[in-house]
N, CA, C and O atoms as a MOPAC input file, in Angstrom:
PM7 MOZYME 1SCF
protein

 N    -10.55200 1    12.77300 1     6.59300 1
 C     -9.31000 1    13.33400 1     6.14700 1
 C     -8.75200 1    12.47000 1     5.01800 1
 O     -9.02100 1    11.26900 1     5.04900 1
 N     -7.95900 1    12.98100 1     3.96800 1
 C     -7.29800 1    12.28000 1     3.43400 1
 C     -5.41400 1    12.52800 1     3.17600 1
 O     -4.87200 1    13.61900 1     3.35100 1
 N     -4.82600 1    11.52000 1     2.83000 1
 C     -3.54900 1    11.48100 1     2.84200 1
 C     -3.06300 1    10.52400 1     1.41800 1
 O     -3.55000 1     9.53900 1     0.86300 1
 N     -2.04100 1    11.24600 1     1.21100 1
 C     -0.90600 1    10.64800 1    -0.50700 1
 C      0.19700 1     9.97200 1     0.75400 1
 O      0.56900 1    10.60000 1     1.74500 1
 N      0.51100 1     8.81600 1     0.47600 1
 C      1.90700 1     8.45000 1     0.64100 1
 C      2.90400 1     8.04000 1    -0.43900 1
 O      2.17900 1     7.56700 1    -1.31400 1
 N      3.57900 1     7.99800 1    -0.66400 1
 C      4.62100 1     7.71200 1    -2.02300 1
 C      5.32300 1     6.36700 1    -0.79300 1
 O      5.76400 1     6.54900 1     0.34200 1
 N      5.17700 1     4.96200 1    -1.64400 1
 C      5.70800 1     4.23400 1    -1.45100 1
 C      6.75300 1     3.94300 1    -2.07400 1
 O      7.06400 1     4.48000 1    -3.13800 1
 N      7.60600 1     2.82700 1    -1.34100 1
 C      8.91600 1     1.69500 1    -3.11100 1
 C      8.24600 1     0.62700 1    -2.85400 1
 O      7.45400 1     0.17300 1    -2.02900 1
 N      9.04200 1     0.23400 1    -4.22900 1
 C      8.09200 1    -1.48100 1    -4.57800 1
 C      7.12900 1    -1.35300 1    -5.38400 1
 O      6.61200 1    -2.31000 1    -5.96000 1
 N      6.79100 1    -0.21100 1    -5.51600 1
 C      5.14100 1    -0.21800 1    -6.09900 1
 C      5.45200 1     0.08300 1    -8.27600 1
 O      5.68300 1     1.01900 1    -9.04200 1
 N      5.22100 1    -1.54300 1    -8.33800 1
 C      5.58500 1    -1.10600 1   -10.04700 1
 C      4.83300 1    -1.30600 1   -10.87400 1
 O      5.08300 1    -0.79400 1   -11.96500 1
 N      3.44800 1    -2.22400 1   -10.71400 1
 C      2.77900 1    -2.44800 1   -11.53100 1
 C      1.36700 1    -2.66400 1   -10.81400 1
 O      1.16700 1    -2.44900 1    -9.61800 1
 N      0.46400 1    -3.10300 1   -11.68900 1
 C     -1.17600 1    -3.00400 1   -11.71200 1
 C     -1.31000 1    -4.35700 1   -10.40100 1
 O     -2.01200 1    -4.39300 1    -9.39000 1
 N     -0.65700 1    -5.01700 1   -10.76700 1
 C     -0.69300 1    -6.55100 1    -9.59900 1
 C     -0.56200 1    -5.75700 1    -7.95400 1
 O     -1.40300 1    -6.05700 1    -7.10600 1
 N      0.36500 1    -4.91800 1    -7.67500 1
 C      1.12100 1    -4.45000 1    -6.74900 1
 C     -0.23800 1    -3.54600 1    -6.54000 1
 O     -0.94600 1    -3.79600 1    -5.56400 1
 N     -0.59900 1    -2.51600 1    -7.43600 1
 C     -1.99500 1    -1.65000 1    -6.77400 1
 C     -2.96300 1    -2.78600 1    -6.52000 1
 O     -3.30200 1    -2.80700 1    -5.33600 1
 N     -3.55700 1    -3.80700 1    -7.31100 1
 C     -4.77800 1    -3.83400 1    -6.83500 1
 C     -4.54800 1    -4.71100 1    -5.18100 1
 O     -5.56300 1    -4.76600 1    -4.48600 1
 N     -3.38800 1    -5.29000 1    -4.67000 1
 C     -3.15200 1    -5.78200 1    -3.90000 1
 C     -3.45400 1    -4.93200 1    -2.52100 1
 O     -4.17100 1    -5.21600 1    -1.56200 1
 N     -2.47600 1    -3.56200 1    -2.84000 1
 C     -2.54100 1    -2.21400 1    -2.08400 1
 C     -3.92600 1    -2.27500 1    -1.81600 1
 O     -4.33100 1    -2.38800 1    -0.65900 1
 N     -4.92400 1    -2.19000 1    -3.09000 1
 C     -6.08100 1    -1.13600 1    -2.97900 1
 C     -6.83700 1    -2.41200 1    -2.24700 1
 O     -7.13600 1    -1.95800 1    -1.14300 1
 N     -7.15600 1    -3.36600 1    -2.29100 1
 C     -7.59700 1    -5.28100 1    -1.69000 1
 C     -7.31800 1    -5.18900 1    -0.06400 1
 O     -8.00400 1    -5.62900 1     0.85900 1
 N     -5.87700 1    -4.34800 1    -0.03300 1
 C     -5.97500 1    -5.05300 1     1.37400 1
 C     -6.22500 1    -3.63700 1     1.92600 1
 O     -7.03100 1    -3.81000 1     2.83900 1
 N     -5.98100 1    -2.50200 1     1.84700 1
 C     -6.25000 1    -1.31700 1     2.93100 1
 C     -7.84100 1    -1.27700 1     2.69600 1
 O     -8.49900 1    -1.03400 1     3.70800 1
 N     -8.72400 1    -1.53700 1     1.19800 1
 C    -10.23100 1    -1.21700 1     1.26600 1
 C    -10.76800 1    -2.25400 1     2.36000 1
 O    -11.97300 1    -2.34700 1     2.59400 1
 N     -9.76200 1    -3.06100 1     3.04700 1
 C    -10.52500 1    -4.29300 1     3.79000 1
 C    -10.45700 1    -3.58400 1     5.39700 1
 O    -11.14900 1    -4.06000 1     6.29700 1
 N     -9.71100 1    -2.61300 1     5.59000 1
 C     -9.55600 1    -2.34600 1     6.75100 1
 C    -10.62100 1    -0.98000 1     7.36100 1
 O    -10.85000 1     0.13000 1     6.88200 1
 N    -10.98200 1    -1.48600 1     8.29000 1
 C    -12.06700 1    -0.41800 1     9.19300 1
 C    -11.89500 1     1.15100 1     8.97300 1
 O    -10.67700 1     1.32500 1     8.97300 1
 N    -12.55000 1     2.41500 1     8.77900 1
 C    -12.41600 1     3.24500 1     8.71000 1
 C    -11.52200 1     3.89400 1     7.56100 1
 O    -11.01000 1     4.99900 1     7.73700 1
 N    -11.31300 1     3.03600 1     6.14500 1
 C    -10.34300 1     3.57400 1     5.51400 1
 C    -11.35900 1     3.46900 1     4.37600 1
 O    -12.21100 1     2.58400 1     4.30000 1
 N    -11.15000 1     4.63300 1     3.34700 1
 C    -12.06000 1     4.19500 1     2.12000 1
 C    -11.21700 1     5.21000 1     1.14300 1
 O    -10.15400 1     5.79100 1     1.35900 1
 N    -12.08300 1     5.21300 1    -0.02500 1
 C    -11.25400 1     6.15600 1    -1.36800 1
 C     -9.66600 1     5.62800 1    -1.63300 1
 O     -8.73800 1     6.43300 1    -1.71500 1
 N     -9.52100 1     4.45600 1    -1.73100 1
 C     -8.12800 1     3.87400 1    -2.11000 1
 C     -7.87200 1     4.19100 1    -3.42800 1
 O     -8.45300 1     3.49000 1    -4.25700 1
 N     -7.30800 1     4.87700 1    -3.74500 1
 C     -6.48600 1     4.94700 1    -5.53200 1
 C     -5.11700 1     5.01800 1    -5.24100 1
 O     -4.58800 1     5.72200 1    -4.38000 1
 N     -4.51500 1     4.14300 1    -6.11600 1
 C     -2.87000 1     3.58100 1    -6.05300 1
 C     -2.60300 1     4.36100 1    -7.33300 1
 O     -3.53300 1     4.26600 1    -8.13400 1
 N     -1.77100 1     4.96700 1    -7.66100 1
 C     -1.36600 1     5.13800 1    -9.31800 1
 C      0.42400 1     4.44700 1    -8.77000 1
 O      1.16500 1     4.90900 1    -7.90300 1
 N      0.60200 1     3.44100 1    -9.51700 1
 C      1.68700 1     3.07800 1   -10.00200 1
 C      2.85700 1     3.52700 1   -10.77100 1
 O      3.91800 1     2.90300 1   -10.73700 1
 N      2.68200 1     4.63300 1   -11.48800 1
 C      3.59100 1     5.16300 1   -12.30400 1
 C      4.10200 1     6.45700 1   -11.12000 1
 O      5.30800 1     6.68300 1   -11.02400 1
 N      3.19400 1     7.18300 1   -10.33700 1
 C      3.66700 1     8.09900 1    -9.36700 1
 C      4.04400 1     7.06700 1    -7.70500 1
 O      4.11000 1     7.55500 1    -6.57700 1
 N      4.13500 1     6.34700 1    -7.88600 1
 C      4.26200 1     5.04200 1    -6.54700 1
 C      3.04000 1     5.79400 1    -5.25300 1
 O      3.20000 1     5.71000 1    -4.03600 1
 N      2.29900 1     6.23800 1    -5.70100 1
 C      1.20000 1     6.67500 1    -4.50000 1
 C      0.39300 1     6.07600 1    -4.22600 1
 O     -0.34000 1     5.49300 1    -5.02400 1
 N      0.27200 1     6.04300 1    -2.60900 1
 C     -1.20100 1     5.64700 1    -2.37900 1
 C     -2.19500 1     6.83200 1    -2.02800 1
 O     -1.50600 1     7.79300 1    -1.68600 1
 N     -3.05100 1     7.02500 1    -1.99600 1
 C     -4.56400 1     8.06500 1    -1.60100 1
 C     -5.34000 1     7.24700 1    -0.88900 1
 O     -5.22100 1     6.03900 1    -1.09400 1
 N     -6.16600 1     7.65600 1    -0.04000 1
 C     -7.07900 1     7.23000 1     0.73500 1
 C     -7.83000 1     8.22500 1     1.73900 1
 O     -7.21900 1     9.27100 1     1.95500 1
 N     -9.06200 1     8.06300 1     2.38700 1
 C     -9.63900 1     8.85000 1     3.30900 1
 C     -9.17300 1     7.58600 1     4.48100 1
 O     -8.96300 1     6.38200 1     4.33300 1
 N     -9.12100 1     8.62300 1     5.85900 1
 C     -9.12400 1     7.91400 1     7.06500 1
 C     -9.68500 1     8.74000 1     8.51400 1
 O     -9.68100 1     9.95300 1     8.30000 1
 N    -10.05300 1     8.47800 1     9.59800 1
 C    -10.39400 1     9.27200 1    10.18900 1
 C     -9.79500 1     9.61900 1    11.81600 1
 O    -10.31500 1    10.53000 1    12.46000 1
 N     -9.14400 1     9.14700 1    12.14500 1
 C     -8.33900 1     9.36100 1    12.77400 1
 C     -6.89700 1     8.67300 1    12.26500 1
 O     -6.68400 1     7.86300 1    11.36300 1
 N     -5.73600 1     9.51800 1    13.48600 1
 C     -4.37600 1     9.58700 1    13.52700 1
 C     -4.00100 1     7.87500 1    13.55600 1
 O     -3.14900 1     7.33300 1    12.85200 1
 N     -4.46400 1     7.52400 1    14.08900 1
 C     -4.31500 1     5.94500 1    14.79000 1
 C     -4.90700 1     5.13500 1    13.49200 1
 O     -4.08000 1     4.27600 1    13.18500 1
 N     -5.90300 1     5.10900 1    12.73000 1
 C     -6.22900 1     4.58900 1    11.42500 1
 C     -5.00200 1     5.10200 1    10.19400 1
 O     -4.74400 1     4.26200 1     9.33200 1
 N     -4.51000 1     6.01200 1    10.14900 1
 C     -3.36600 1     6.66900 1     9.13300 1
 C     -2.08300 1     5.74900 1     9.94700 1
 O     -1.36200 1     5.13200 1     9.16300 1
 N     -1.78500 1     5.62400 1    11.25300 1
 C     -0.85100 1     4.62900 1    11.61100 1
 C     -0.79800 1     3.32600 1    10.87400 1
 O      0.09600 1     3.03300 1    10.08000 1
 N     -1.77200 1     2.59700 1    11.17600 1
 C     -2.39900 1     1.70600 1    11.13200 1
 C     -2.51600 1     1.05800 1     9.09500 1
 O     -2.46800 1    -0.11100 1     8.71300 1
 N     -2.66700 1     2.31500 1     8.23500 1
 C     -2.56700 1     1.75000 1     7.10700 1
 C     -0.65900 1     1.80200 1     6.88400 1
 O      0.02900 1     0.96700 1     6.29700 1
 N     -0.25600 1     2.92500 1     7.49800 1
 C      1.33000 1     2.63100 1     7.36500 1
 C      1.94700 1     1.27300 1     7.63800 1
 O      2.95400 1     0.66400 1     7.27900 1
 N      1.26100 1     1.13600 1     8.16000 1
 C      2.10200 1    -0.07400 1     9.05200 1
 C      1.29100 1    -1.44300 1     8.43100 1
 O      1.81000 1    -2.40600 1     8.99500 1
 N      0.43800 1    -1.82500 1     7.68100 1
 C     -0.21200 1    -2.68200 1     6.88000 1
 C      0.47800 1    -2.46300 1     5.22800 1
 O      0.49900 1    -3.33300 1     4.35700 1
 N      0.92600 1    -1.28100 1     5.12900 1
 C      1.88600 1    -0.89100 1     3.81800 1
 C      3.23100 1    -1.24000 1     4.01900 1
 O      3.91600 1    -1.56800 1     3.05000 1
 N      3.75600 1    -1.20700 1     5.29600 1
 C      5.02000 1    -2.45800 1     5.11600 1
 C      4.68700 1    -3.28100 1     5.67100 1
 O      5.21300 1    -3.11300 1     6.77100 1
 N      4.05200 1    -4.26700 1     5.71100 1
 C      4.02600 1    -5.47500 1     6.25200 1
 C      3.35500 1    -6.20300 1     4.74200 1
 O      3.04800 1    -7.39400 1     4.78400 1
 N      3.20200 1    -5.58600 1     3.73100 1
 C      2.67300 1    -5.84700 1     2.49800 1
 C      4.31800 1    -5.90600 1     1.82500 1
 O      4.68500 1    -6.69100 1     0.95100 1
 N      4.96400 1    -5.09900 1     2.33800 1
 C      6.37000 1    -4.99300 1     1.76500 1
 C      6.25300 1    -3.49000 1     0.49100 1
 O      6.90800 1    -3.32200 1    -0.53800 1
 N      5.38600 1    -2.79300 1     0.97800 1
 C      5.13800 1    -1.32100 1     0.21600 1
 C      5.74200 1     0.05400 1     1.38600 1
 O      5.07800 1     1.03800 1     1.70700 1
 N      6.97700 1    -0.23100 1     1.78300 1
 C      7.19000 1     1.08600 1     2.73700 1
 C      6.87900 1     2.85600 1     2.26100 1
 O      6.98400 1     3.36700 1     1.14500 1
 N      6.62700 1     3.24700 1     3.07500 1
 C      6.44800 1     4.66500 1     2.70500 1
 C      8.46400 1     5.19100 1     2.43900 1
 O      9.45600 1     4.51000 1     2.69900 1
 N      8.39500 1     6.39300 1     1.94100 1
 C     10.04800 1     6.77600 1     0.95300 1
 C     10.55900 1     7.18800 1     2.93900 1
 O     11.75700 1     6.93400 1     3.06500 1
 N     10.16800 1     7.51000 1     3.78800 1
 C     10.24500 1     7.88600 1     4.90200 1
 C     10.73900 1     6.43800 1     5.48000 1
 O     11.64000 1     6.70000 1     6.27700 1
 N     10.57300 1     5.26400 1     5.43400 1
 C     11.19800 1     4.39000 1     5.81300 1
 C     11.97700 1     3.53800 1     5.20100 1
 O     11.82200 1     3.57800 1     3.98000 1
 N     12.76900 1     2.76500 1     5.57200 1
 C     13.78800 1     1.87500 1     4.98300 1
 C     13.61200 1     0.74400 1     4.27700 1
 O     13.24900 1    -0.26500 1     4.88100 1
 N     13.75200 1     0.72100 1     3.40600 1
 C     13.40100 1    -0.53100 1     2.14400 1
 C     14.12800 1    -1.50200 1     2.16900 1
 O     14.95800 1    -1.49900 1     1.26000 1
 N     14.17800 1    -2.60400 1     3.04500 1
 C     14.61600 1    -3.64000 1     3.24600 1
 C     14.68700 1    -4.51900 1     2.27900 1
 O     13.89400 1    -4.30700 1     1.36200 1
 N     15.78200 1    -5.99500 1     2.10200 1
 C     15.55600 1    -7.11900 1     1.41800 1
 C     14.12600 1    -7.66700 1     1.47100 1
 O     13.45700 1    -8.11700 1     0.54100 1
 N     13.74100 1    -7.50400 1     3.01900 1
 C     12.43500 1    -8.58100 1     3.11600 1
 C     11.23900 1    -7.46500 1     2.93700 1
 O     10.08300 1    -7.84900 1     3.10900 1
 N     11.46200 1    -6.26000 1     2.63600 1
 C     10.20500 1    -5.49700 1     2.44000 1
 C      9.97700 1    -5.52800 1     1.16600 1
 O      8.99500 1    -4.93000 1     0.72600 1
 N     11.24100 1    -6.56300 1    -0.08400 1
 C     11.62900 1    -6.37000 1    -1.51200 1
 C     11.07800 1    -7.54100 1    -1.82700 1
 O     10.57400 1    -7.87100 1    -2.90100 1
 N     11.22300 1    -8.29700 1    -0.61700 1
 C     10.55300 1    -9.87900 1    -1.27500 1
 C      9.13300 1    -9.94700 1    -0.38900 1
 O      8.87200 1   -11.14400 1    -0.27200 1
 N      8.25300 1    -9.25300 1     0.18900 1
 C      7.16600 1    -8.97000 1     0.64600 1
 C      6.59400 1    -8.75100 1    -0.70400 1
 O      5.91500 1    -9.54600 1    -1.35500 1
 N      7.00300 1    -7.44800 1    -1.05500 1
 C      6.32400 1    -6.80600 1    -2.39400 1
 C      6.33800 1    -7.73600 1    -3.35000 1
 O      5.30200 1    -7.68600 1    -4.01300 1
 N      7.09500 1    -8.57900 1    -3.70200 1
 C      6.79000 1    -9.46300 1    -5.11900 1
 C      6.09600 1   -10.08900 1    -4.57400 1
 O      5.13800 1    -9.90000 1    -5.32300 1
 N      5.70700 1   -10.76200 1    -3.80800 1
 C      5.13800 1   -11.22900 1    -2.98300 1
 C      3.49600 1   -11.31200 1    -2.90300 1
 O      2.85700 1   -12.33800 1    -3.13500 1
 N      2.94200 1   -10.06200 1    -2.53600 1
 C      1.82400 1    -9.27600 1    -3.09700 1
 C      1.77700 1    -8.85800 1    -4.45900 1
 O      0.62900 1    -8.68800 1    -4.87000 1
 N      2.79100 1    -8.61900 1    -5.36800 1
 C      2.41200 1    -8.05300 1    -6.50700 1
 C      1.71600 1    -8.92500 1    -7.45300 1
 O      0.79700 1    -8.72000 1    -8.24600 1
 N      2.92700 1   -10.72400 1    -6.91900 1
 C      2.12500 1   -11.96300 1    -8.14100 1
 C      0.93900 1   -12.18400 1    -7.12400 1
 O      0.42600 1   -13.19500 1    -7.60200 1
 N      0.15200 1   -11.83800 1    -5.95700 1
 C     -0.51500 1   -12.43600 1    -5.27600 1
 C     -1.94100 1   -11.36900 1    -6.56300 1
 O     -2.81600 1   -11.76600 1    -7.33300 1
 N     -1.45100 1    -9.99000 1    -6.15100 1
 C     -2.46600 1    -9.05300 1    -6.73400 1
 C     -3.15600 1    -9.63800 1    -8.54500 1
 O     -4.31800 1    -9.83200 1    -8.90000 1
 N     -1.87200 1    -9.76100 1    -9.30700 1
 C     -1.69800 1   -10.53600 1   -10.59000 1
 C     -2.59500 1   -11.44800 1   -10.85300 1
 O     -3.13200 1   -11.52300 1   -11.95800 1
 N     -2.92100 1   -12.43600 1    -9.63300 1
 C     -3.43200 1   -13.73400 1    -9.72600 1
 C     -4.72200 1   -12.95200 1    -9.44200 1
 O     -5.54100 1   -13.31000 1   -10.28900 1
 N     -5.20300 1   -12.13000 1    -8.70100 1
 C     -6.64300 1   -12.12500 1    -8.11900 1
 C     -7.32100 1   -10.78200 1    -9.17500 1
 O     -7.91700 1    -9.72500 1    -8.96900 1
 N     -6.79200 1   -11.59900 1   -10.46100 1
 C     -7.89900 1   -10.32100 1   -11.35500 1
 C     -9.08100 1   -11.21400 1   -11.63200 1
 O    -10.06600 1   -10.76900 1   -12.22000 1

């Protein structure tokens, strides 16, 4: 199956490849494309519990889906990952 989520936070190329680094690392998830200018993520997954599972690795990155609440610390998560993404070209 696949799924679009529209995240916040998500502003630049540092911030995707971080996205695309850490969900391509996780079991059962593949086809990661981030576009930054539409704040989306894409991906295949195969069960309900794997689509949990990248939600919940997307805020703990500090990338919430528009469906949840964008916290201070989900604001300083994301810079967070974005200079982390920046550094690992």
């Amino acid at each position: 199956m696949k799924e679009s989520i529209i995240v916040q936070n998500l502003k630049c190329g540092g911030c995707a490849r971080t996205i695309t680094n850490k969900l391509s690392e996780m079991e059962n998830i593949s086809e990661v494309v981030v576009v930054p200018e539409e704040s989306s993520v894409t991906f295949a997954y195969n069960t309900s519990d794997d689509l949990s599972k990248v939600k919940e690795r997307l805020i703990n990155l500090g990338y919430p889906s528009v469906d949840n609440k964008n916290t201070l610390a989900s604001k300083a998560k994301s810079f967070v990952s974005c200079a982390t993404g920046k550094m690992a070209k």
